[in-house]
C-alpha positions as CSV (number, residue, x, y, z in Angstrom):
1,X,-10.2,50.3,-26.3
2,X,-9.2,48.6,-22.9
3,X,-10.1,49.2,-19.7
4,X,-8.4,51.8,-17.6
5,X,-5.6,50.9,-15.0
6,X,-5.5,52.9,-11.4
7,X,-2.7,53.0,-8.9
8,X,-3.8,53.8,-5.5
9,X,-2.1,55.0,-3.0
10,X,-3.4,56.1,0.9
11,X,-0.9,58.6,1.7
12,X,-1.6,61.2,5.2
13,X,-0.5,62.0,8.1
14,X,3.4,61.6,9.5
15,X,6.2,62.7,6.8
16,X,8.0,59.5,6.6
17,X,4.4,58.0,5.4
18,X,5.2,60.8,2.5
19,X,8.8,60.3,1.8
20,X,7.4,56.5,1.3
21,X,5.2,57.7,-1.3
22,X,7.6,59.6,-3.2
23,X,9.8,57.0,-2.9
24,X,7.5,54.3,-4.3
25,X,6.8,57.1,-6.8
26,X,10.5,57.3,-8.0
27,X,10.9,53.3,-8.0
28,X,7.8,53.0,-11.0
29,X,10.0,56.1,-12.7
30,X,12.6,53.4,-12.5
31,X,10.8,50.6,-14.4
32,X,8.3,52.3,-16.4
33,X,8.7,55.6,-19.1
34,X,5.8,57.9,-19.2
35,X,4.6,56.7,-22.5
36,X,4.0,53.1,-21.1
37,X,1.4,54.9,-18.5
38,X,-1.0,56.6,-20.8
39,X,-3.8,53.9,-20.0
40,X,-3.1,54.5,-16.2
41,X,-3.8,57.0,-13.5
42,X,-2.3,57.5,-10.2
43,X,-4.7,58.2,-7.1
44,X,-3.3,59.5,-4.2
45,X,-5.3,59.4,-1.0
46,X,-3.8,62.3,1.2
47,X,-4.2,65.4,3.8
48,X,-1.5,67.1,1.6
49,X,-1.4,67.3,-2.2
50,X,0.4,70.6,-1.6
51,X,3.6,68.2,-0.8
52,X,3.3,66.8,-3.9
53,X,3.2,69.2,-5.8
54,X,6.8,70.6,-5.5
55,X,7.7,67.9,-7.6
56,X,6.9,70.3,-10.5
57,X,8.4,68.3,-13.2
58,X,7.4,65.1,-12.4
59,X,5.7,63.7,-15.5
60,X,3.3,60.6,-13.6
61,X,-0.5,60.7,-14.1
62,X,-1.1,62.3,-10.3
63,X,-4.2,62.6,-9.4
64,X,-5.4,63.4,-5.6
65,X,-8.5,63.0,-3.5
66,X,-8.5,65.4,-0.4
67,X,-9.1,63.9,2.7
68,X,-8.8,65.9,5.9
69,X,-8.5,65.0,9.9
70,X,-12.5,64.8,10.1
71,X,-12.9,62.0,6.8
72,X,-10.3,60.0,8.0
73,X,-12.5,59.8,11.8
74,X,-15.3,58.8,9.8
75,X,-13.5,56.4,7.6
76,X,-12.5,54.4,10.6
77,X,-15.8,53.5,11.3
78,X,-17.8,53.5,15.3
79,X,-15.1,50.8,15.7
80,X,-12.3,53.4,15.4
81,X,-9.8,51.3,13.1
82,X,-6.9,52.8,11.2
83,X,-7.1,49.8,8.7
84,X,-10.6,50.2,7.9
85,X,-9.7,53.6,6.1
86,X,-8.4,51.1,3.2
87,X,-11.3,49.3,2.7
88,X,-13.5,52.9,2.6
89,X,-10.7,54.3,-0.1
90,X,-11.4,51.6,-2.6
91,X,-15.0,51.5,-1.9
92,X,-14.9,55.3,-2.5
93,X,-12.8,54.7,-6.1
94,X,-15.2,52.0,-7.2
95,X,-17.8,54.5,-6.7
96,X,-16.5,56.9,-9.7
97,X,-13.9,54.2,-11.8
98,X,-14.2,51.3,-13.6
99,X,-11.2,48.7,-14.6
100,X,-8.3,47.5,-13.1
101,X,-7.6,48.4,-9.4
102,X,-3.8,48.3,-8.0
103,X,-3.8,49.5,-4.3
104,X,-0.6,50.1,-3.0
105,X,0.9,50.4,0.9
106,X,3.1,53.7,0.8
107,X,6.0,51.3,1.7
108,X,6.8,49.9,-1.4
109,X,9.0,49.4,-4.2
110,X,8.2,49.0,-7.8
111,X,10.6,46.1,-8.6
112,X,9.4,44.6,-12.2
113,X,7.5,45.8,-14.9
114,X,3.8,46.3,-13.9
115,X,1.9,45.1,-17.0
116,X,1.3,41.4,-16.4
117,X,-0.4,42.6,-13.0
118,X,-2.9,44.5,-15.0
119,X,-3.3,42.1,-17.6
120,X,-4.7,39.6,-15.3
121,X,-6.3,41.5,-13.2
122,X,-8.8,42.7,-16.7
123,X,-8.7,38.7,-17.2
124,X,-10.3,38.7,-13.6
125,X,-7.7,37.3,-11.6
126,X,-6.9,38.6,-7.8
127,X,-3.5,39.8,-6.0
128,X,-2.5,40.1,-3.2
129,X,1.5,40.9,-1.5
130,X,2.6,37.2,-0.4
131,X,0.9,34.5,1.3
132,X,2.0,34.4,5.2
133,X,0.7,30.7,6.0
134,X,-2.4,28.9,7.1
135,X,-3.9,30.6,10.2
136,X,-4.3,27.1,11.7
137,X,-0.9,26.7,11.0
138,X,0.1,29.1,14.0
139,X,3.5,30.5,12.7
140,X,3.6,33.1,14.6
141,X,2.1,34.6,17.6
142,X,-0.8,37.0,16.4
143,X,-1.5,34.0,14.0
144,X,-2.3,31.7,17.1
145,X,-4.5,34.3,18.7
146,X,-6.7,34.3,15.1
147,X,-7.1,30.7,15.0
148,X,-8.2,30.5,18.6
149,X,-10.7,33.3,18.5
150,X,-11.6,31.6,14.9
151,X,-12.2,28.2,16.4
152,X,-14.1,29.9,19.4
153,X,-16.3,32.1,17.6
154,X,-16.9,29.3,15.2
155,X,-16.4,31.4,12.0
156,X,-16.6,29.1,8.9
157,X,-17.1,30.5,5.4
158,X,-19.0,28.1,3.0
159,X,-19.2,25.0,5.9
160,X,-15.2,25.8,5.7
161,X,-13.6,26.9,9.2
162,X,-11.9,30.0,8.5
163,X,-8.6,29.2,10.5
164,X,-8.2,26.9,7.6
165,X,-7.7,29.6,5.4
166,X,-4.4,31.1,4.2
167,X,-3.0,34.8,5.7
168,X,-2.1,37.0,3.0
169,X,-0.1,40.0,3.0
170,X,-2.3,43.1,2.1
171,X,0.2,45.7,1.5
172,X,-0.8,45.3,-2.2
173,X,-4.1,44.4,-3.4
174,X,-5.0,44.1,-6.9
175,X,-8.5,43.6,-8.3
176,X,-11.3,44.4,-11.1
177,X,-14.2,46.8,-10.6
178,X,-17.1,44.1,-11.2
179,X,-15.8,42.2,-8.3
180,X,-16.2,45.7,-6.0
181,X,-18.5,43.6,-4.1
182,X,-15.8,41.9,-2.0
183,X,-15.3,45.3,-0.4
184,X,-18.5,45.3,1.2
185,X,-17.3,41.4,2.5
186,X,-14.2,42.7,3.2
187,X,-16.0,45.7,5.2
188,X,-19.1,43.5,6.8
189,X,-16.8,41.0,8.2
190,X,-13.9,44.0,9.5
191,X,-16.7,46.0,11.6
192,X,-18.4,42.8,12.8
193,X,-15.0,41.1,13.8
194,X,-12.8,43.6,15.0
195,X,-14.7,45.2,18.2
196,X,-14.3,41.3,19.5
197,X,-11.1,40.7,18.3
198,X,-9.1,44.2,18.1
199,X,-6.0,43.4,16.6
200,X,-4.3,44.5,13.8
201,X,-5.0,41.8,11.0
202,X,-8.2,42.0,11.1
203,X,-8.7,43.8,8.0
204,X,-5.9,41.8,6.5
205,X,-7.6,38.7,7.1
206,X,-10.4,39.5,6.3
207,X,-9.2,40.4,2.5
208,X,-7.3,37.2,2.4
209,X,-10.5,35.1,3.0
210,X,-12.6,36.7,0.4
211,X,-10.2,37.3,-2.2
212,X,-9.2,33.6,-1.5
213,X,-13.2,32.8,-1.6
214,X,-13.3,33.7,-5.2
215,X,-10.3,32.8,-7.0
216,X,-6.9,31.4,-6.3
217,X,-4.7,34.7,-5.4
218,X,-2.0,35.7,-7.3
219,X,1.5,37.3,-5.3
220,X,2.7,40.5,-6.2
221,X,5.6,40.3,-4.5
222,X,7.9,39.4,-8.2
223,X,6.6,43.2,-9.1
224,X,7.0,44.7,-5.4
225,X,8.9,44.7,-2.8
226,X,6.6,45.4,0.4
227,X,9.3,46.8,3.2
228,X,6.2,46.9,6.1
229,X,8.5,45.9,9.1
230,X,11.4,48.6,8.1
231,X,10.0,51.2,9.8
232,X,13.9,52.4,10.0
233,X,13.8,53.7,6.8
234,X,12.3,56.5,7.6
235,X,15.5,58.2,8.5
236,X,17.1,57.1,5.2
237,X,14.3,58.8,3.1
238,X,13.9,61.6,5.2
239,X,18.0,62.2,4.8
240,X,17.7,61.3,0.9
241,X,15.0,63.7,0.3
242,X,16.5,66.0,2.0
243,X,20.1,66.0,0.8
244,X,19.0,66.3,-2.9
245,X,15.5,68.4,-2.2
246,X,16.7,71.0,-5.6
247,X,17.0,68.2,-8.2
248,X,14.9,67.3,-10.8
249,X,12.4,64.4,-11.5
250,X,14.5,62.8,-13.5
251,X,17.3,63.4,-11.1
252,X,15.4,62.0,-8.3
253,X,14.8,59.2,-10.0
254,X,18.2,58.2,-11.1
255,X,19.9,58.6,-7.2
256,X,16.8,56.9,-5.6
257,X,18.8,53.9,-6.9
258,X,21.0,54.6,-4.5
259,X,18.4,52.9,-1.5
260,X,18.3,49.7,-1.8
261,X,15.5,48.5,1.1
262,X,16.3,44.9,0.3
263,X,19.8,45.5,1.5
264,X,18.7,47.7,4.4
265,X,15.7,44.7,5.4
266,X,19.2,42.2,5.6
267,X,21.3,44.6,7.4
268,X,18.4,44.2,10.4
269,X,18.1,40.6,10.3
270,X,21.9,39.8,10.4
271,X,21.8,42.2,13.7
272,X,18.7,40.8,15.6
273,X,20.3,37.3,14.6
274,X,23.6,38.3,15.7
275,X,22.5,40.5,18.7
276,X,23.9,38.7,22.2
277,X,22.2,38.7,25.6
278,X,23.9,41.6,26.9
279,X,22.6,43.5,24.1
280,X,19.1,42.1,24.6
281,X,19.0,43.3,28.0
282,X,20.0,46.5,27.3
283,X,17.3,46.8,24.4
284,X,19.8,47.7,21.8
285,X,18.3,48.3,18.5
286,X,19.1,48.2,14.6
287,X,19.3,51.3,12.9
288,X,20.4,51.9,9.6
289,X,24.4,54.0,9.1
290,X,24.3,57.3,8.2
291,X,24.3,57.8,4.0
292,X,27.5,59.8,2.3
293,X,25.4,60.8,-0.6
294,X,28.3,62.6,-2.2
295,X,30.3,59.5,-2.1
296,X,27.6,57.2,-3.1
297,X,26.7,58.9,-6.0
298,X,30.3,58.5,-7.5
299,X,28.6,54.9,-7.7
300,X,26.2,55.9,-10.1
């Protein structure tokens, strides 16, 4: 018999982080049928199962883990970081599971068939979204302020200086219970670092050196689409969800095609590219059009 496959999801607070969920939800409906999952459960992180739960017919392996306002305080640590609640989820799933983890970001699309994912993780091997770029390399901003405190604080990792590392996207991270033990890296090096360096990536980073410290890391990004900097979307989901909040599962599933985020993520670049001066100044901003659903499902 083979080892069991999990899908995790950390799902609470605001409703858009929920329509994100569903969403994600809908998109594995897409590529997988229900028969396909039998080796898998789903592991939803969340303040609300209740809002899950009006899905009534939806036929996906759910399975929920109640945390309220007080568990998620104490799963950001004395250093009081919202990305150090990841790190204590899959600590807490190792704790009770054993085979193949796939942690999922809310924000995500289930774009190809899952099963090679799974397949190596059981074989070992170690995903991660997409890989940003060398730290030292500087690409951005935030990346020069990690390779500067990096060089200043001296950090190396085996004699290696850690701003020689690659950045890798953590908004999915797939891995095997018997290597568990990089969470408590993952979580040594995130408490340690962050109080003198309190941005953002820490956590990120900090998964990205020692999934890298192990193993070459595989992308996910041919089996997801990670939509992190659409934020915007939020208004599309929330009007999706909300235009066709009496159909089925099934139903759901079939006009969810209708969102196409990789569309949506061009639609803002072409603006900011395109945006001139005038519009700078006044801080005009993307949004996405409003969505005939009526219309657009004559698509379909």
């Amino acid at each position: 018999m083979g080892q069991s496959d999990y899908i995790v999801f950390l799902c609470y607070g605001y409703e858009r982080v929920f329509h994100e969920c569903a969403y994600a939800l809908l998109s594995l409906s897409r590529i997988h049928k229900i028969e396909e999952l039998k080796n898998t459960e789903i592991w939803i992180y969340t303040d609300k199962p209740e809002w899950f739960k009006e899905f009534k017919d939806c036929p996906l392996p759910l399975n929920y883990r109640q945390v309220d306002e007080a568990t998620i305080k104490n799963l950001r640590g004395t250093i009081d970081f919202v990305h150090r609640v990841k790190i204590e989820v899959l600590k807490d799933i190792t704790c009770t599971k054993e085979g193949n983890i796939l942690y999922v970001d809310t924000d995500v699309v289930f774009a190809n068939r899952i099963e090679k994912i799974f397949e190596d993780i059981a074989a070992g091997k170690l995903y991660m979204h997409i890989r940003e770029s060398k730290v030292s390399d500087k690409a951005n901003p935030i990346l020069c302020k990690l390779s500067n405190y990096i060089e200043g604080a001296q950090l190396k990792l085996n004699g290696k200086p850690l701003n020689e590392m690659d950045m890798w996207n953590a908004g999915v991270l797939g891995f095997n219970t018997r290597h568990k033990q990089i969470l408590e890296e993952v979580l040594t090096f995130t408490d340690r670092e962050y109080p003198k360096f309190p941005k953002h990536v820490v956590e990120q980073f900090a998964f990205s050196v020692y999934f890298q410290d192990k193993d070459d890391i595989k992308a996910a990004s041919p089996y997801l689409f990670h939509y992190w900097n659409l934020k915007e979307a939020g208004s599309v989901l929330s009007s999706f969800f909300h235009h066709f909040k009496n159909k089925s599962w099934q139903e759901l599933v079939h006009y969810s095609a209708l969102i196409q985020m990789e569309n949506l993520m061009q639609e803002k670049l072409v603006f900011y590219s395109n945006r001139r001066i005038s519009g700078i100044i006044a801080g005009k901003k993307w949004e996405p059009h409003s969505y005939n659903w009526q219309e657009l499902m004559k698509q379909l």
